[in-house]
N, C-alpha and C positions, 0 to 999 in steps of 0.2 A: 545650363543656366535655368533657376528657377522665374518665371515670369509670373507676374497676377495677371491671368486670366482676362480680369476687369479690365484692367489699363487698358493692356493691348486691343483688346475686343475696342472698347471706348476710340482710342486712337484708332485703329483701321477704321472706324463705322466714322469718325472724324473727317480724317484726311482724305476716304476715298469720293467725297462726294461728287457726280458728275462720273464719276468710274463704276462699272457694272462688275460683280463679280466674276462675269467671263473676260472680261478685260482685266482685271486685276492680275489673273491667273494666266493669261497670254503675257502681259508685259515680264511676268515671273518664269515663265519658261522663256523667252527669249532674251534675257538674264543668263540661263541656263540653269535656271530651279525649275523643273517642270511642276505645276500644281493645276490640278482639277480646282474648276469653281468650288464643287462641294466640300473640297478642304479650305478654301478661303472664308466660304460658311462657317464652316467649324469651328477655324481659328478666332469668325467673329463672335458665336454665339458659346464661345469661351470651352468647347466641347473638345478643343485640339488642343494640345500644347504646338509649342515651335523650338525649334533651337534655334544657334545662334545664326547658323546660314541661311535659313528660313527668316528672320529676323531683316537681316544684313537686306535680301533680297527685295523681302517686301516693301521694304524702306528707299530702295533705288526705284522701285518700280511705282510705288507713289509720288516718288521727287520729294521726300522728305527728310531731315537729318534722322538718322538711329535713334538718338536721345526719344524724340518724339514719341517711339512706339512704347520705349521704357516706359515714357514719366509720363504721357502726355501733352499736348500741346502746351505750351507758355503762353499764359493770359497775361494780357499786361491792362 
């Protein structure tokens, strides 16, 4: 799956606020995605790609719907 960089980056730096990136990367491995903080870096500062399980993951581990990491939050 191709992702824009941006979004995702945008969204995670979003949603995780009050979440450290070694927390982000622990809730991810006890998911059972293991991820190093410095790939949660990556993926924010657009430097990583993700696939879809990587996606799936980080989106349970934030408490966020999927869509979110896609599109972006919904402003209303």
């Amino acid at each position: 799956m191709k992702q824009d960089h941006r979004t995702l980056r945008n969204s995670v730096q979003l949603t995780q606020r009050g979440l450290s990136q070694r927390q982000l990367a622990a809730r991810c491995a006890a998911l059972g995605n293991p991820m190093s903080n410095t790939t949660v870096s990556r993926i924010e500062r657009g430097q990583r790609g993700c696939d879809v399980d990587d996606l799936i993951v980080i989106a349970q581990a934030l408490r966020v719907p999927f869509p979110v990491l896609l599109h972006g939050p919904i402003l209303q």
